[in-house]
VEXLOTI-182632 format. One record per residue: x, y, z of N, C-alpha, C in turn; residue in three letters. Coordinates in steps of 0.2 Angstrom, whole numbers, plus 5000, padded with zeros to 4 digits. Layout:
BEGIN
XYZXYZXYZALA ...
//
This chain:
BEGIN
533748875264533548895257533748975258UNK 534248975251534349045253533949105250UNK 534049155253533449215250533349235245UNK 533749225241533649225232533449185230UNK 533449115234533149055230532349075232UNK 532149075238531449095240531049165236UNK 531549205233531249265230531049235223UNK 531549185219531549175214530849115215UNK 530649085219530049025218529349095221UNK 529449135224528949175225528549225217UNK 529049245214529049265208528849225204UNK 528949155203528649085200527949075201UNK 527849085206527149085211526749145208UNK 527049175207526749265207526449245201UNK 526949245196526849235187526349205185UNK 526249115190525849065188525149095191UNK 524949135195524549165197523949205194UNK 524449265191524249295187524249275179UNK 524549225177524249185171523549135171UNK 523749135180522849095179522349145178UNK 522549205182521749255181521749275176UNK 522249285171522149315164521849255160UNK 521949195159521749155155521049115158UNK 520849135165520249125166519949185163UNK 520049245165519749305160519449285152UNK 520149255149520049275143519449215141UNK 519549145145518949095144518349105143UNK 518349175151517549175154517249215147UNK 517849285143517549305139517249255132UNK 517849195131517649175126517249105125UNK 517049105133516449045134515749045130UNK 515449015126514848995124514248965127UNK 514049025129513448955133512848965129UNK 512448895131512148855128511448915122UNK 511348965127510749005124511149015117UNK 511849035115512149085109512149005105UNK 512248975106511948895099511648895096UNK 511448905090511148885083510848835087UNK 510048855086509348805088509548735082UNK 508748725083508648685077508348695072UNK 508048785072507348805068507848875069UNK 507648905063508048995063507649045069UNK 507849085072507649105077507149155074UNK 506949165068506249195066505749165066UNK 505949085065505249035066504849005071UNK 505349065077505149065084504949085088UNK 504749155083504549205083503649205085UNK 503249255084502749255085502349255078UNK 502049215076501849215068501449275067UNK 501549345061501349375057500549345057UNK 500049395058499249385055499149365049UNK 499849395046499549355039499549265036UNK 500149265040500549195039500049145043UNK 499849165048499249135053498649135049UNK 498349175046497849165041498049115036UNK 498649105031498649075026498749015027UNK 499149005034499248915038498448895040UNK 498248935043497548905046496948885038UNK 497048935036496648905028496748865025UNK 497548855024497948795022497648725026UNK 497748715030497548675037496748655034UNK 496148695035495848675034495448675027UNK 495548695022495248675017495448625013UNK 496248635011496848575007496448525008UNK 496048475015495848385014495348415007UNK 494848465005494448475003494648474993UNK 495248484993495448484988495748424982UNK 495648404977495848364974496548384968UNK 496648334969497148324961496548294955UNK 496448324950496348284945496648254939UNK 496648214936497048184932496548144927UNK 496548164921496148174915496548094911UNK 496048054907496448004903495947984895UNK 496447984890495948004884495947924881UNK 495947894875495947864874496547854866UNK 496847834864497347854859497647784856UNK 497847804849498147744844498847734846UNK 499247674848499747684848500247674838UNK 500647664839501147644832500747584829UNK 500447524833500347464830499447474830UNK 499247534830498547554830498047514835UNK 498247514840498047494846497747544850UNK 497347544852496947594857497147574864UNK 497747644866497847624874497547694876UNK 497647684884497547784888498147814887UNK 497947884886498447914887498147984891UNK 498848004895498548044901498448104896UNK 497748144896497748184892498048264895UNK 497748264903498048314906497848334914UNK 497848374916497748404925497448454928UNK 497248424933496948514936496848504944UNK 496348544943496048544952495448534950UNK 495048524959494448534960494348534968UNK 493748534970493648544976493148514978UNK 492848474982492248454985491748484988UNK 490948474987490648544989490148524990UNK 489948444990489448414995489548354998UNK 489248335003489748255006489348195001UNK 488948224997488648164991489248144988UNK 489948184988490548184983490548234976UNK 490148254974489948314971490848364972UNK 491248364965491648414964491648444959UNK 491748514960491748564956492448574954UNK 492448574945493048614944493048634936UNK 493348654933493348694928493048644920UNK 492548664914492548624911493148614906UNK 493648654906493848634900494548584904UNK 494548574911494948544913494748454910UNK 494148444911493748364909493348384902UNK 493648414899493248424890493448354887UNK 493048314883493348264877493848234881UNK 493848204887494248154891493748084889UNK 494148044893493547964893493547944901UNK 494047954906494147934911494348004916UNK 494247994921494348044926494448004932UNK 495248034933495147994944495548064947UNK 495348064952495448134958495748084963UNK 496348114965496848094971496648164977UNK 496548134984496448174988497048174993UNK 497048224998497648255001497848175005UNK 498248145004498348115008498648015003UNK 498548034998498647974992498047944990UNK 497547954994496847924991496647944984UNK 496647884980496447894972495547874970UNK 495247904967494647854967494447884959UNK 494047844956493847854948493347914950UNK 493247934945492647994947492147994939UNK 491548024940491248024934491048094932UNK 490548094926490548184925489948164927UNK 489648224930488948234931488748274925UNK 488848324923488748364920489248434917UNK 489148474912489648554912489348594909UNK 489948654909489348714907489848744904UNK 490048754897490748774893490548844893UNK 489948864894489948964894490148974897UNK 490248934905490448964911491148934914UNK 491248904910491948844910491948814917UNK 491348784919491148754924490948684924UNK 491148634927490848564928491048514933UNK 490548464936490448464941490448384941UNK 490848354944491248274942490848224950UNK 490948194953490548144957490948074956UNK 491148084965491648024966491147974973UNK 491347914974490947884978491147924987UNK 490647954988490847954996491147915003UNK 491447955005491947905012491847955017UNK 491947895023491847945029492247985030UNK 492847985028493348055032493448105025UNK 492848115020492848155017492948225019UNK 493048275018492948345019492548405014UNK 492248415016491848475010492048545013UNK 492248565006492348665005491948695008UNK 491948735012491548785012491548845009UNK 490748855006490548885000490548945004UNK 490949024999490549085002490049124998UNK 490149204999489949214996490149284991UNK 490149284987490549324979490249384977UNK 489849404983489349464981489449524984UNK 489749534989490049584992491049574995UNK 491449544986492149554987492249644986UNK 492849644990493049704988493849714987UNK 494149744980495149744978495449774985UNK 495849724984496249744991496049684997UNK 495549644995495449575000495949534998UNK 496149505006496849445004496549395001UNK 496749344998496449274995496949224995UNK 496849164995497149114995496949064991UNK 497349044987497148984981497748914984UNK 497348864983497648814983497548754977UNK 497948724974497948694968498348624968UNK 498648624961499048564958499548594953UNK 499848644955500148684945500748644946UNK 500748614938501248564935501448524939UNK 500748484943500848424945500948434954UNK 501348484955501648484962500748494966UNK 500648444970500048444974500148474980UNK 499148524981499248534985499848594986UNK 499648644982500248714983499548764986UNK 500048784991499548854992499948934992UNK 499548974987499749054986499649094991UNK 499549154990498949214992499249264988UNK 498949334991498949364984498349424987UNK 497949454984497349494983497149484980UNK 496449514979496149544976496049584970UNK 496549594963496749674960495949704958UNK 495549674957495049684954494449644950UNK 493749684951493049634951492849664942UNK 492249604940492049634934492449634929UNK 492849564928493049574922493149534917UNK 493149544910492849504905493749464903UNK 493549424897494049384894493849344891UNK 494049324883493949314879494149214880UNK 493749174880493849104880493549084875UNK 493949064870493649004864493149054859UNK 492649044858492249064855491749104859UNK 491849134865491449164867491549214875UNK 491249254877491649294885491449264892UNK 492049254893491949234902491649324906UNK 491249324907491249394910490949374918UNK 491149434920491249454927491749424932UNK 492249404930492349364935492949414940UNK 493249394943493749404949494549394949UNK 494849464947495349464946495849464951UNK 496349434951496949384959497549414956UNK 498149454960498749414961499249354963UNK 498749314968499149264969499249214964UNK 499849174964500049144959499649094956UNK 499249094950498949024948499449014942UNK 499548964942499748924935499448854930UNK 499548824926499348774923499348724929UNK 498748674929498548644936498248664941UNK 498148724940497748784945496948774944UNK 496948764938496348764937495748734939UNK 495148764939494748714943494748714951UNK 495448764954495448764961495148804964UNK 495148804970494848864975495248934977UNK 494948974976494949064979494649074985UNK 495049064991494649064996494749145000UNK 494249165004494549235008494849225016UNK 495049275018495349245026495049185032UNK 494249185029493949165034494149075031UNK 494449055026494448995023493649005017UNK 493349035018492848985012493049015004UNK 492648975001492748994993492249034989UNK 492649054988492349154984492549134976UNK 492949094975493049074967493049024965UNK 493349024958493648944957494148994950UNK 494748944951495248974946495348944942UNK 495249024936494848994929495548974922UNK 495849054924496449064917496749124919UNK 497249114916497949154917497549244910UNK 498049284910498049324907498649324904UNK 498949344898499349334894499949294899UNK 500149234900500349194901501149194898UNK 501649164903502249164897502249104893UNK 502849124887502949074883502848994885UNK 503148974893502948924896502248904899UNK 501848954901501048964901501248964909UNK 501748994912501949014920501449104922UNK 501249124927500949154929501349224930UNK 501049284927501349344926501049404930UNK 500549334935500149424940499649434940UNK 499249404932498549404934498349344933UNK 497749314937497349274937496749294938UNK 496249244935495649254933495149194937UNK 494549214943494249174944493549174943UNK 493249134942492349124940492149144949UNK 491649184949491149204954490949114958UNK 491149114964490649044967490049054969UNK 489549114969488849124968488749084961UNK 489149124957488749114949488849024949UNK 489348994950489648914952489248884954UNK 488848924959488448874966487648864963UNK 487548934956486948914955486848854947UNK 487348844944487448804939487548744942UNK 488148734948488248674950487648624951UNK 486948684954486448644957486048634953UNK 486048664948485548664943485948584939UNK 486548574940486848524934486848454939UNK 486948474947486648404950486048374950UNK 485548424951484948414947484648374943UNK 484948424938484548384931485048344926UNK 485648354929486048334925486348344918UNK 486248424918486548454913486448534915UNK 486648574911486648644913486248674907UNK 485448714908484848754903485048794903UNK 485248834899485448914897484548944896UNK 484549014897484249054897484049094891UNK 483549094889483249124880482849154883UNK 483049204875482549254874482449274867UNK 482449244863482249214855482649264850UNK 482949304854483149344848483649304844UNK 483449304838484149234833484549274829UNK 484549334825485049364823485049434823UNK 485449454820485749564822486349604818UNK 486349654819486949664814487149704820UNK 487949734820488249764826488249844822UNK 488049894826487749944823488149994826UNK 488750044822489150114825488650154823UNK 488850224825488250274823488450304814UNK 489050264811489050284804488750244801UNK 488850184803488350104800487550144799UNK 487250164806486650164808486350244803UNK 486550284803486650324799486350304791UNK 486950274789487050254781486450214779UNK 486150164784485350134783485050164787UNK 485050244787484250284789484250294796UNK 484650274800484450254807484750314812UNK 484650324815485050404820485450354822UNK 485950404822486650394824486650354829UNK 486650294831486750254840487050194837UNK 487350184844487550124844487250044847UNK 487149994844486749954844487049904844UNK 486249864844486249804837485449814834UNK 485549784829485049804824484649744823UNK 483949724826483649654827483349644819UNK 483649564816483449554811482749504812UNK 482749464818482449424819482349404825UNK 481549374827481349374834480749304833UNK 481049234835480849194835480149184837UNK 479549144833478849164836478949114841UNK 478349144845478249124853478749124858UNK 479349144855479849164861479849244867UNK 479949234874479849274879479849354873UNK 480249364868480649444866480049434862UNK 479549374857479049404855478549404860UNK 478449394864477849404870478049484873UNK 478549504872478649574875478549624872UNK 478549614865478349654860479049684856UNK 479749644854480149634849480049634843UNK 480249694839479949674832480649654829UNK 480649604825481249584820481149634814UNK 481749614810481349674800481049634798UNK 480949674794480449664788480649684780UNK 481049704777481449704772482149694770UNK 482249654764482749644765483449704758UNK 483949714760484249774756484949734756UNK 485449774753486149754752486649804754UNK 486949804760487549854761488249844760UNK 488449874754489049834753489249774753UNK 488949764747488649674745488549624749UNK 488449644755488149624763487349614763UNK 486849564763486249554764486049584772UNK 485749654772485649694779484749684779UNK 484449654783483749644785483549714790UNK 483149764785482949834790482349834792UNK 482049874796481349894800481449864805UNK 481849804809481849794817481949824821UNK 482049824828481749864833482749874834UNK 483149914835483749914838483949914847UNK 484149884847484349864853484849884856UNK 485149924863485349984865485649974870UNK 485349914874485449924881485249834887UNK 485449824889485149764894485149784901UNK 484549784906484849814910485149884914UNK 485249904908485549994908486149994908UNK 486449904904487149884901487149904894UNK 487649954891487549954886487549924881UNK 487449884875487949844871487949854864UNK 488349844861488749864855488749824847UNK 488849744853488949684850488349624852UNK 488349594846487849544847488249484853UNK 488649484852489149444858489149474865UNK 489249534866489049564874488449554875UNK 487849554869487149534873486949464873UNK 487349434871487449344872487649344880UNK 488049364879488749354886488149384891UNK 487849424891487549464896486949434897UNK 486549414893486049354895486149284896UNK 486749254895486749194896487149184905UNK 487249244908487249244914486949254919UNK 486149254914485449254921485149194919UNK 484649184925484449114925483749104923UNK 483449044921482749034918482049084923UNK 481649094921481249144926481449194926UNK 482149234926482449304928482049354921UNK 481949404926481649464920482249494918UNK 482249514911482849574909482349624906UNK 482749694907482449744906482849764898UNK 482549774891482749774886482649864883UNK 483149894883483049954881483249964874UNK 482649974868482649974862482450044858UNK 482650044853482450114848481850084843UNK 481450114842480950094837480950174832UNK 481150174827481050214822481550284828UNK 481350324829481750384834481450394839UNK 481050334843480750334850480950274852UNK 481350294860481750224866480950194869UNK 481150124869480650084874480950054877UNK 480750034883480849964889480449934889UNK 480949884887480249814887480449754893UNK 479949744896480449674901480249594897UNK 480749584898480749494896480849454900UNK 480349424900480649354905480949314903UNK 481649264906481749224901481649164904UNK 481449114898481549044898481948984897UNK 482048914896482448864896482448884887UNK 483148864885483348874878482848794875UNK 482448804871482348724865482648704861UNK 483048774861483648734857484048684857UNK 484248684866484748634870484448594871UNK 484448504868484048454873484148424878UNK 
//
């Protein structure tokens, strides 16, 4: 072999050499191992879960069996004037004793004929009303009980404070079993329903919508601080804009038990039957020192407000061709609440319970009195 040829296959040798090491270089840089692969879960879900996220799953987890779907069924004509069902509408509810006893909103089961509650899991079962309570848009339905029931656990709604997490869990438009959270924005607040005020209840961010109703406002520990009542100015589509409004689960837990009971819900009297809403130019113009009131026309005999020593008037006059009844006792205050309207001192007694005293602070000619009244079962109601 001559020396040129040996030079020429050594340089062959050389070349193929150094294109192994280079192209093992550039492999080893563009090898994949197995850790740089796309899991099967995002590497956030991998993560160590957020306190808040661990709060809202673990609630979620255990309150949801305790929740229902309602579904409302009315009775209707069709074209050929046939009376079939038709669905009339939806909500929530929750279960709140292992009797079956569930709690949800009245105006969700108002003027229905049929009611069945679907529970987490596809279990459907007919349920009946026990009873409601349309001042507090509260009532209380009853399904046959089963062993793998779950019940709510009730809190307590007397020491919330804006700024606590909460979480609502529901049925809005149907999707079952959704769960929000949200806060707290704020406590004590009124809202006009139908002909009369929901007051005090518990103002939310987290999302309630249409099918909300009736559901649970729970806090981190999982129990129920509310029930979710109504939206505030709602959209065009009746979709959730931020505020939600829930009823107190004290004020709930004292109706519920008065409505398993007796099977209906007693409002609380105190005989005053009528009044005129009194500015200090009104009060004025018929004699009166300038206050703001109500003006008592009338004071039921034998009722707790005539036991207390409530005067009603006593003559009758015309203000601006308005029949106005003068000489009763004005009325100023409930409680050292002031009120204005014969509707706030409705709304403000119809949230205490039979036996409760209220403290009545009243104007008689240019001297204030306090009078206490105890209140009783309405005879009105039977």
């Amino acid at each position: 072999m001559t020396s040129v040829r040996k030079w020429s296959i050594r340089v062959t040798l050389a070349v193929i050499f150094a294109s192994g090491i280079v192209l093992g270089m550039w492999l080893n840089r563009c090898r994949i191992s197995q850790s740089d692969l796309p899991s099967a879960y995002p590497t956030a879900f991998q993560q160590p879960l957020e306190s808040g996220e661990a709060v809202v799953m673990k609630v979620y987890r255990e309150v949801s069996p305790t929740v229902v779907n309602i579904i409302t069924i009315r009775k209707a004509v069709n074209f050929w004037m046939q009376i079939v069902p038709q669905q009339a509408g939806q909500g929530t509810g929750f279960v709140i004793d292992s009797a079956g006893h569930i709690l949800t909103n009245n105006h969700v089961i108002a003027g229905v004929d049929n009611i069945e509650v679907t529970f987490m899991g596809g279990k459907t079962l007919r349920a009946v009303l026990v009873g409601r309570d349309p001042v507090n848009d509260l009532a209380v339905i009853k399904v046959d009980p089963f062993p793998q029931m779950a019940v709510a656990p009730l809190g307590n709604s007397d020491n919330l404070s804006p700024g606590q997490r909460v979480i609502a869990i529901g049925n809005p438009f149907g999707f079952q079993h959704t769960v929000t959270a949200g806060f707290i924005s704020a406590l004590h607040r009124d809202m006009n329903i139908g002909q009369h005020t929901l007051m005090d209840l518990i103002q939310t961010d987290a999302a309630i919508n249409p099918g909300n109703s009736g559901g649970p406002l729970m806090n981190s520990a999982g129990e129920v601080i509310g029930i979710n009542t109504a939206l505030v100015n709602p959209t065009p589509t009746g979709g959730f804009t931020g505020i939600g409004l829930a009823v107190p689960i004290n004020r709930a837990k004292r109706v519920a038990n008065q409505i398993i009971k007796l099977g209906r819900r007693i409002y609380p009297w105190e005989g005053i039957r009528s009044s005129l809403n009194l500015t200090p130019q009104i009060a004025k113009i018929i004699g009166l020192p300038p206050v703001s009131g109500i003006l008592i026309y009338e004071v039921a005999p034998g009722s707790p407000a005539e036991k207390a020593g409530v005067q009603g008037g006593n003559r009758l006059v015309y203000l601006r061709d308005r029949p106005v009844v003068l000489g009763g006792d004005v009325l100023l205050a409930v409680d050292d609440i002031p009120v204005t309207t014969f509707d706030e001192y409705r709304n403000i007694i119809l949230q205490k319970n039979i036996g409760d005293q209220v403290r009545l602070r009243i104007l008689r000619g240019s001297v204030e009195h306090q009078l206490p009244v105890t209140l009783e079962a309405d005879p009105r109601i039977p």
